[in-house]
N, C-alpha and C positions, 0 to 999 in steps of 0.2 A: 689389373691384368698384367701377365708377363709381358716381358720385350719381343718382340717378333720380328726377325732379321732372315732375308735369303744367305742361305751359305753357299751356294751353288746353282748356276742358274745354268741349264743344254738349252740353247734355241736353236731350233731348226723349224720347217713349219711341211706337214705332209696330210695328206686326207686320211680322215679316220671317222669310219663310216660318215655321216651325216653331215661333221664338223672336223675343223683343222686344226691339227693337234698342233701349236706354235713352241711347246718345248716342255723340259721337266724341270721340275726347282726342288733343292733342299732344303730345307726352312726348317729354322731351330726357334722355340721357343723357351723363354729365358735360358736361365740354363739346366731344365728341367729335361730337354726332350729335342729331338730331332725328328720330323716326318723326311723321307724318303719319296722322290719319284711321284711329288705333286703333281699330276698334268694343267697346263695351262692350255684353255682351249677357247677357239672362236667360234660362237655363234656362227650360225647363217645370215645374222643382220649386222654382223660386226663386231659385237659385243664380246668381250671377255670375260672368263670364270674360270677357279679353278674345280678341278675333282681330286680327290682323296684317290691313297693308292688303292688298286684293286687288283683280283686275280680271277682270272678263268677257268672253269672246271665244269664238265660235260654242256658247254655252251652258255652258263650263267655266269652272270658277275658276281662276285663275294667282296664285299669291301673288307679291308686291312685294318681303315682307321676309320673312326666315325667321328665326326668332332660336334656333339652335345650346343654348343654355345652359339649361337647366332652371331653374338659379336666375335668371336675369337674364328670362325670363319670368314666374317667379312674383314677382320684384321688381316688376315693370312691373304686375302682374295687381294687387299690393296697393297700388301706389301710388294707380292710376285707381279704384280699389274706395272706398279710404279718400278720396278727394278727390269722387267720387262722393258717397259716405254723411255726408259734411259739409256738402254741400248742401243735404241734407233731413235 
């Protein structure tokens, strides 16, 4: 599996709908690929995940990217987590 590294991490933390959106991250994977404007988001019990970018159009969500691999989203999930939680 490629390397997976935050290149840019916006924290800030505001409601968004249901959950708290704690910040965006740009995450390069090896050096194949850059995702864009990751969200990093809180549960309502605490817990952290990211979501893929998305866009809005006559009120539905359309995702950007869809990432296929189970492992290569939980890679992406603990890198923005752990580079997150290093901050504070």
């Amino acid at each position: 599996m490629e390397e997976i590294k935050v290149v840019k991490f916006y924290p800030f933390e505001v409601p968004y709908r249901n959950y708290k959106l704690v910040g965006y991250a740009d995450v390069q994977i090896g050096d194949l690929l850059i995702i864009k404007s990751v969200k990093l988001m809180r549960n309502r019990y605490g817990g952290l995940y990211v979501q893929m970018p998305d866009i809005y159009k006559d009120n539905r969500s359309y995702p950007i990217v869809e990432v296929l691999s189970k492992e290569l989203l939980e890679g992406i999930r603990r890198k923005v987590v752990d580079h997150y939680n290093s901050l504070f």
